[in-house]
C-alpha positions as CSV (number, residue, x, y, z in Angstrom):
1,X,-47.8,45.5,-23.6
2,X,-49.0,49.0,-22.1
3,X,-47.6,52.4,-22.5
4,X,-47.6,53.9,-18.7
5,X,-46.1,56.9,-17.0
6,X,-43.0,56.9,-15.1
7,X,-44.7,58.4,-12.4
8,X,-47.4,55.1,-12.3
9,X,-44.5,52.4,-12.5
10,X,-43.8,50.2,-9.5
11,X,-41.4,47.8,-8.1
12,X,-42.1,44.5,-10.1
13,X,-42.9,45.9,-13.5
14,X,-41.2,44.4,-16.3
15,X,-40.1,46.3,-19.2
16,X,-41.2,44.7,-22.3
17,X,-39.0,47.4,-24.4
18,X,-35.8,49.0,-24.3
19,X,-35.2,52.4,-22.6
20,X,-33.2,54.9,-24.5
21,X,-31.7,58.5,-23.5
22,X,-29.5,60.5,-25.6
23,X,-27.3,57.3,-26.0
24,X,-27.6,54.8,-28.6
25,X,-27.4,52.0,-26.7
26,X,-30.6,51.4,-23.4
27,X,-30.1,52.9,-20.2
28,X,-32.2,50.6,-18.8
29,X,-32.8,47.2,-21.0
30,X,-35.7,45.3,-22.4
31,X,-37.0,42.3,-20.0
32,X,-35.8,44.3,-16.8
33,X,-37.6,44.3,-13.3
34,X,-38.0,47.5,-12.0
35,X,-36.7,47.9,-8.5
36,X,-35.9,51.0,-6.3
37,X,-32.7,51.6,-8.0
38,X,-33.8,51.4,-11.5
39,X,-37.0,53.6,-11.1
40,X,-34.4,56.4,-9.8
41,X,-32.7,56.2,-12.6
42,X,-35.7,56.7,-15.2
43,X,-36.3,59.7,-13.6
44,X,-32.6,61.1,-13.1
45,X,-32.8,60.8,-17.1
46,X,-36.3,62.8,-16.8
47,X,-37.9,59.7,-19.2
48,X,-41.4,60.2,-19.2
49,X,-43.6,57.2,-20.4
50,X,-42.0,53.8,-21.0
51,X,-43.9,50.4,-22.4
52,X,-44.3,47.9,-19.6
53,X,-45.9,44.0,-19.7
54,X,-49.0,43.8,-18.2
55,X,-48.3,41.3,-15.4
56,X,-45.9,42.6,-12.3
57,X,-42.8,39.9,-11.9
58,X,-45.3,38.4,-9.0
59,X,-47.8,37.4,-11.7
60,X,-50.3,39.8,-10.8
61,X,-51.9,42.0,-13.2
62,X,-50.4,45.7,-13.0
63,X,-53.0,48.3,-13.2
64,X,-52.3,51.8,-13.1
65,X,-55.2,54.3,-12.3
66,X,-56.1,54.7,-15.5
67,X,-56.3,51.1,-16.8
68,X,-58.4,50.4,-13.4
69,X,-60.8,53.2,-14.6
70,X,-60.9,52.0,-18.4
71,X,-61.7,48.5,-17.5
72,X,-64.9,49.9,-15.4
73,X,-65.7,51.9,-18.3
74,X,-65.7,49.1,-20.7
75,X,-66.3,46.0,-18.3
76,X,-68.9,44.8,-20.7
77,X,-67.5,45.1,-24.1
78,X,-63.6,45.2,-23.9
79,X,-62.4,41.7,-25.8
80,X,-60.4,39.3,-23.7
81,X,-56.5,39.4,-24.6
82,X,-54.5,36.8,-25.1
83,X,-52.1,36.4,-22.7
84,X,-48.2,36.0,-23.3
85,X,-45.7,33.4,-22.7
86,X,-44.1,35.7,-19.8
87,X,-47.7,36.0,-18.5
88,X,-48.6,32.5,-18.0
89,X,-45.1,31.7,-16.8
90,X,-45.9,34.2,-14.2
91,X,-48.9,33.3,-13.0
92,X,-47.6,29.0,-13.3
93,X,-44.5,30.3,-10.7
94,X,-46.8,31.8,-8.6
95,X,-49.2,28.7,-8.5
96,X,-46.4,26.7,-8.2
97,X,-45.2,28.2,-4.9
98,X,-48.7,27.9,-3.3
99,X,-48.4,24.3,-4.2
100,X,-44.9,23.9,-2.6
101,X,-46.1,25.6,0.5
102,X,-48.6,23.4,0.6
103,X,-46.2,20.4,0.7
104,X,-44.0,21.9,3.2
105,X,-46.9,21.5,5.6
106,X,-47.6,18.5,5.2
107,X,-50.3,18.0,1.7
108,X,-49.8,15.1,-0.2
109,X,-49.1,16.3,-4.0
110,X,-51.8,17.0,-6.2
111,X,-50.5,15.7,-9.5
112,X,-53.3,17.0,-11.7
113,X,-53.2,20.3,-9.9
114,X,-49.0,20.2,-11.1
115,X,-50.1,19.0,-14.6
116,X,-52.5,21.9,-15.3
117,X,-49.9,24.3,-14.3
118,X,-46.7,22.4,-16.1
119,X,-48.4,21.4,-19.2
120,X,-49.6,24.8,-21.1
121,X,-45.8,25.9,-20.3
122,X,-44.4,22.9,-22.0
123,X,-46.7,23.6,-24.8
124,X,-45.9,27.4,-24.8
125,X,-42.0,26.5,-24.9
126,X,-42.4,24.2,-27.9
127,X,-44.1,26.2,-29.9
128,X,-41.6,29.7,-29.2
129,X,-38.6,27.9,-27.6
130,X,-36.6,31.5,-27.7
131,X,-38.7,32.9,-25.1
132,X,-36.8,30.1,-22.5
133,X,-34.1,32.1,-22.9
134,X,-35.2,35.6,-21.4
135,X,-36.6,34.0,-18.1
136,X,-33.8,34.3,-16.2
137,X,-34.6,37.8,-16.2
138,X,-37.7,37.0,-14.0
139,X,-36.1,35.1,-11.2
140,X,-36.0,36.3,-7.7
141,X,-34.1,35.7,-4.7
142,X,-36.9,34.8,-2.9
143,X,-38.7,33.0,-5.7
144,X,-36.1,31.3,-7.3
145,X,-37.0,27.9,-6.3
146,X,-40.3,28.4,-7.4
147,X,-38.9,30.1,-11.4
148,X,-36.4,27.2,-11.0
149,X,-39.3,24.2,-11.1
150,X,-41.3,26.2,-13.8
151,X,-37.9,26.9,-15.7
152,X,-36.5,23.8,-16.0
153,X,-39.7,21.8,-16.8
154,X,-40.0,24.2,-19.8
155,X,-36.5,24.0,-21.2
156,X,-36.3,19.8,-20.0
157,X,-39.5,19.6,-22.6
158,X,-37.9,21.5,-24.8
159,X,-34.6,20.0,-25.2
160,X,-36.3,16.7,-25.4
161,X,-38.6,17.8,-28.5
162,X,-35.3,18.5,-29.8
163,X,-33.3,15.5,-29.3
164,X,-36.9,13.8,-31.4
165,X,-38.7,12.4,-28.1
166,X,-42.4,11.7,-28.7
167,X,-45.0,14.6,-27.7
168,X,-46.0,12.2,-24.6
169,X,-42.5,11.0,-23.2
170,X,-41.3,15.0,-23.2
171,X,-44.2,16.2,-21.5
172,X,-43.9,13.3,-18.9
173,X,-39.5,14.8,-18.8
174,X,-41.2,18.4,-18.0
175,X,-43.3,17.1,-15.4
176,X,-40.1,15.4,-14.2
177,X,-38.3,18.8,-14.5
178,X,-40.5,20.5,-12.2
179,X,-40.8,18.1,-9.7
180,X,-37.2,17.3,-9.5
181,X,-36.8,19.4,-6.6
182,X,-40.2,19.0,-4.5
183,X,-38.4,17.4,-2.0
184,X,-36.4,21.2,-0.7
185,X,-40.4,21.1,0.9
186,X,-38.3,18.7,3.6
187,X,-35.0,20.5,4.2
188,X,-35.6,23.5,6.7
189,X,-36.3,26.8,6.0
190,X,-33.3,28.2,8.1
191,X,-31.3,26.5,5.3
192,X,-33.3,27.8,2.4
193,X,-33.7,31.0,3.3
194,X,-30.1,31.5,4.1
195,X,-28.2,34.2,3.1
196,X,-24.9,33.5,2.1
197,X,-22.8,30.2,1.6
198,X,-23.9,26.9,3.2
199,X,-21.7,25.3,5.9
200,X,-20.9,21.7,4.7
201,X,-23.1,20.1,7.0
202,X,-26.0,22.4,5.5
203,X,-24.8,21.3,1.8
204,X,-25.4,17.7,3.0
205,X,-28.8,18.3,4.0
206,X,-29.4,20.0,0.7
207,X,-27.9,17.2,-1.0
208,X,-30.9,15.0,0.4
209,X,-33.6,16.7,-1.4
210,X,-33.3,13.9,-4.3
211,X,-33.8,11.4,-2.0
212,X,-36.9,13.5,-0.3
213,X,-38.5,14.2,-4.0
214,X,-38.3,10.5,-4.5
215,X,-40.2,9.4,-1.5
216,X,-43.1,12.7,-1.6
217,X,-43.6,11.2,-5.6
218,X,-43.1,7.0,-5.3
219,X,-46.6,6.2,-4.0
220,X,-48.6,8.6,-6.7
221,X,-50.1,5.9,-9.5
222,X,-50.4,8.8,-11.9
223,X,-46.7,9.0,-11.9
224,X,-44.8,6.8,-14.6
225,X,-41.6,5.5,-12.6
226,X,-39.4,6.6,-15.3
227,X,-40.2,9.9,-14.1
228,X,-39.9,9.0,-10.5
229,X,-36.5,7.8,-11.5
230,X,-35.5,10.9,-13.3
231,X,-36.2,13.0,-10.3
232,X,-33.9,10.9,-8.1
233,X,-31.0,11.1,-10.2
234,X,-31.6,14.5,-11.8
235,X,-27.8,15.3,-9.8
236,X,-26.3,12.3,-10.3
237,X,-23.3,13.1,-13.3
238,X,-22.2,11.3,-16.4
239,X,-18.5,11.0,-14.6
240,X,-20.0,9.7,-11.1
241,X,-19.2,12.6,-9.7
242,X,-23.1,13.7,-8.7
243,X,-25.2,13.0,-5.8
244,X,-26.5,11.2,-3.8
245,X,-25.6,8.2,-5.7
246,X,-22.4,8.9,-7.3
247,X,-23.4,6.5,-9.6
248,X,-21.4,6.8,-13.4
249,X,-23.3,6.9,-17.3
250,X,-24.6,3.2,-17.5
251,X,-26.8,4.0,-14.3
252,X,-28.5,6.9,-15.6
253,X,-32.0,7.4,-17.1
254,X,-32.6,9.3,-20.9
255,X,-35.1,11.6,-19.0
256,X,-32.4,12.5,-16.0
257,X,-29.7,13.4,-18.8
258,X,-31.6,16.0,-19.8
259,X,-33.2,17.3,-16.9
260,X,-29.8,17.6,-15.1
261,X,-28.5,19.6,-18.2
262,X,-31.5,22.1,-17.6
263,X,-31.2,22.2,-14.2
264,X,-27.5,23.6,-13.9
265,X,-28.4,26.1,-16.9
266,X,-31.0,27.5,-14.8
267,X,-29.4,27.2,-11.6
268,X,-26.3,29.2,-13.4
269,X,-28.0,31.9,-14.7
270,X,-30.6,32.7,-11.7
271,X,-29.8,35.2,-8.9
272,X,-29.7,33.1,-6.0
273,X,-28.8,33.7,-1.9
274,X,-25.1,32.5,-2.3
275,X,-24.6,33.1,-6.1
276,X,-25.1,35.9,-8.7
277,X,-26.6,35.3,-11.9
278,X,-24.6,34.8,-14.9
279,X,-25.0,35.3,-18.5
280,X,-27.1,32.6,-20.5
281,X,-24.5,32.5,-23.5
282,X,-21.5,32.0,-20.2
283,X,-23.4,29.5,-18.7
284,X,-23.7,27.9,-22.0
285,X,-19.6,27.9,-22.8
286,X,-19.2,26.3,-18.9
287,X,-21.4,23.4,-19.6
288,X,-19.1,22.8,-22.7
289,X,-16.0,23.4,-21.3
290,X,-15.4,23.8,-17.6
291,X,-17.9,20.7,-16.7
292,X,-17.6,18.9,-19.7
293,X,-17.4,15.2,-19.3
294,X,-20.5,15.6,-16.7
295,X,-23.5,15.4,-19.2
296,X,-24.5,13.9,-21.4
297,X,-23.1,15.3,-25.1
298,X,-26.1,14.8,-26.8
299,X,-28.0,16.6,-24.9
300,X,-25.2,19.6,-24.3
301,X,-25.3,20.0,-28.1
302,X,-28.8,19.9,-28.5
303,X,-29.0,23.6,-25.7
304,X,-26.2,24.7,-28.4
305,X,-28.2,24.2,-31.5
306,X,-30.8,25.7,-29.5
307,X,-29.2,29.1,-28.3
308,X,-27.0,29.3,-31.3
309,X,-30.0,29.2,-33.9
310,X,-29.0,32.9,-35.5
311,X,-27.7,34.2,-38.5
312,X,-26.2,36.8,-40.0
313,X,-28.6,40.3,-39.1
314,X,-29.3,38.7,-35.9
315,X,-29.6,41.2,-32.9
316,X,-27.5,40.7,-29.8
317,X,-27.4,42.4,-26.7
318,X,-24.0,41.7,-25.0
319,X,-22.9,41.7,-21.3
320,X,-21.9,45.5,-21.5
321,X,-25.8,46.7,-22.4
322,X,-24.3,47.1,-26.2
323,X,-26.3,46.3,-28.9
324,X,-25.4,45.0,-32.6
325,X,-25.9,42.2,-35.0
326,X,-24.0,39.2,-36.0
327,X,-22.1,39.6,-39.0
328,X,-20.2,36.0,-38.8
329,X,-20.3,33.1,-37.3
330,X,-17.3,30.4,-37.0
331,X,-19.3,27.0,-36.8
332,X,-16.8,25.7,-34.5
333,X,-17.3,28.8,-31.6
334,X,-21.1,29.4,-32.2
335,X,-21.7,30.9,-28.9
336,X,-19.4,33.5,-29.9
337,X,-19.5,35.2,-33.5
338,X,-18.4,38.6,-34.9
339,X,-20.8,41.2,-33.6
340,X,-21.2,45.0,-35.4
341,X,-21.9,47.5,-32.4
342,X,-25.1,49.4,-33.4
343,X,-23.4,52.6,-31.9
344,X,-20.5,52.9,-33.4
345,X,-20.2,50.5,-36.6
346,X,-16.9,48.7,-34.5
347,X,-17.2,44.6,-35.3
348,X,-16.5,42.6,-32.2
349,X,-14.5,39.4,-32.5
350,X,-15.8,37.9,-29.6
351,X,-13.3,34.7,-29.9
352,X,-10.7,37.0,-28.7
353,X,-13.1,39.1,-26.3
354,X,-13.2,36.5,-23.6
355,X,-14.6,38.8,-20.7
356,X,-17.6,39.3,-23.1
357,X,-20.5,37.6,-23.7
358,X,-24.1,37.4,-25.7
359,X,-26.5,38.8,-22.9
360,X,-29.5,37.5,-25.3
361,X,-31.3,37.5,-28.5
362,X,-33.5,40.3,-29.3
């Protein structure tokens, strides 16, 4: 984290702590990427210096003037640090995209290339599995397909540690996260790219990518086939409802039941061309409710346990940009407890506050 200057911020620069006024609650939250909009409004509200993480949203370093100047000064002797979570998953996205590119013109896939950039996020994600949880923040439009590979192998890996898979068979379900959807390299760019909803013929092209993945990843020996398999099913749903099978639970692979159940959390909460991003903790109620019966329950619980880990004294920030702390928690809603608003003391019942979600833990 670095201290900066208003005046030295740039589109791309993620906050890395909340931005306060004369209001108690942030005019501009923790986690955010600066854009055009929010820029104008640190400096309608005349804030001066804010703290900012030291890799831009592209994974580049940021370096305002007077970092660039300090680093000459003390090339030789300044220690090396360590870099975070957000700045590996960064710089993983970004390598992931070259690699994709790569593939959409034609390169065969370069599994250890995929490996080094998967593996130290899987490993990250174990160890801190919170931090899954505040990348949505990160996602772009025009990058999303690139978060959503990186993304979902973390949280696939993840999930798996936590439904007791061995160390090897859930880094072998993260590599089959992020390759699930190598085969969008074959569907057209016009289709991609587009802005706004597909036409039903363009939805069926989509719906093909499985199929695609399947054949870029069937010939690579380094590959287990249980992973091939998982990336061909990885839409395919519990009720036979998925694609491009259809087929029903008895068909479906342990690593593709989890996979799909990160995949759609992802998907859901990522700002996309012909969807807004949604809260994690609404995406999370959705999988248990509106698409219930589609995965598998197992695994469904196991993202609950995950998300819901808090107690009492917790810190929330909720879908208004309030901020408080859990004072309750009914076992049998855990994705929605009692929540004491910093600013004013009120306690939230969120059972009856249905418009009104957990944004995230802080």
């Amino acid at each position: 984290m670095m201290k900066v200057q208003t005046s030295q911020l740039i589109e791309g620069c993620i906050l890395s702590a909340d931005v306060f006024s004369l209001t108690n609650f942030p005019i501009v939250a923790q986690k955010t990427v600066l854009s055009t909009n929010t820029l104008e409004i640190l400096n309608a509200f005349l804030i001066k210096e804010v703290t900012v993480e030291p890799t831009l949203v592209t994974g580049e370093p940021f370096k305002p003037v007077w970092v660039e100047e300090e680093e000459e000064l003390n090339k030789e002797t300044k220690a090396t640090v360590p870099q975070s979570f957000t700045e590996k998953y960064l710089k993983a996205v970004q390598g992931y995209k070259k690699l994709f590119k790569s593939w959409q013109s034609g390169m065969a896939i370069d599994m250890p290339a995929v490996r080094a950039l998967v593996v130290p996020i899987i490993e990250g994600a174990i160890a801190n599995p919170r931090e899954l949880f505040t990348l949505h923040h990160y996602s772009t439009i025009e990058d999303y397909m690139y978060h959503h590979a990186i993304s979902v192998a973390a949280m696939s890996a993840v999930l798996a540690n936590a439904l007791n898979f061995a160390k090897g068979d859930y880094i072998q379900i993260g590599i089959a996260g992020a390759m699930s959807d190598c085969g969008m390299a074959k569907i057209p760019n016009r289709i991609i790219n587009k802005k706004g909803p597909l036409t039903k013929e363009e939805f069926e092209e989509v719906k093909k990518h499985p199929v695609y993945s399947y054949i870029l990843l069937k010939d690579i020996k380094l590959l287990k086939e249980d992973v091939k398999k998982a990336v061909y099913q990885h839409h395919e749903r519990i009720d036979g409802s998925g694609y491009p099978n259809g087929v029903k639970s008895d068909y479906l692979h342990p690593y593709e039941r989890i996979i799909s159940v990160a995949d759609v959390y992802h998907a859901m909460t990522s700002e996309r061309n012909y969807r807004s991003k949604q809260s994690p903790f609404k995406v999370l109620e959705s999988i248990l409710q509106d698409q219930f019966g589609k995965f598998d329950v197992k695994v469904v619980q196991a993202l609950t346990k995950i998300m819901t880990n808090f107690s009492s004294g917790t810190k929330v920030r909720l879908s208004n940009n309030k901020i408080g702390e859990i004072v309750f928690i009914e076992q049998k809603y855990p994705t929605r407890p009692m929540v004491r608003l910093d600013e004013s003391g009120e306690i939230i019942q969120l059972v009856n506050q249905r418009g009104l979600f957990i944004e995230e833990i802080l």
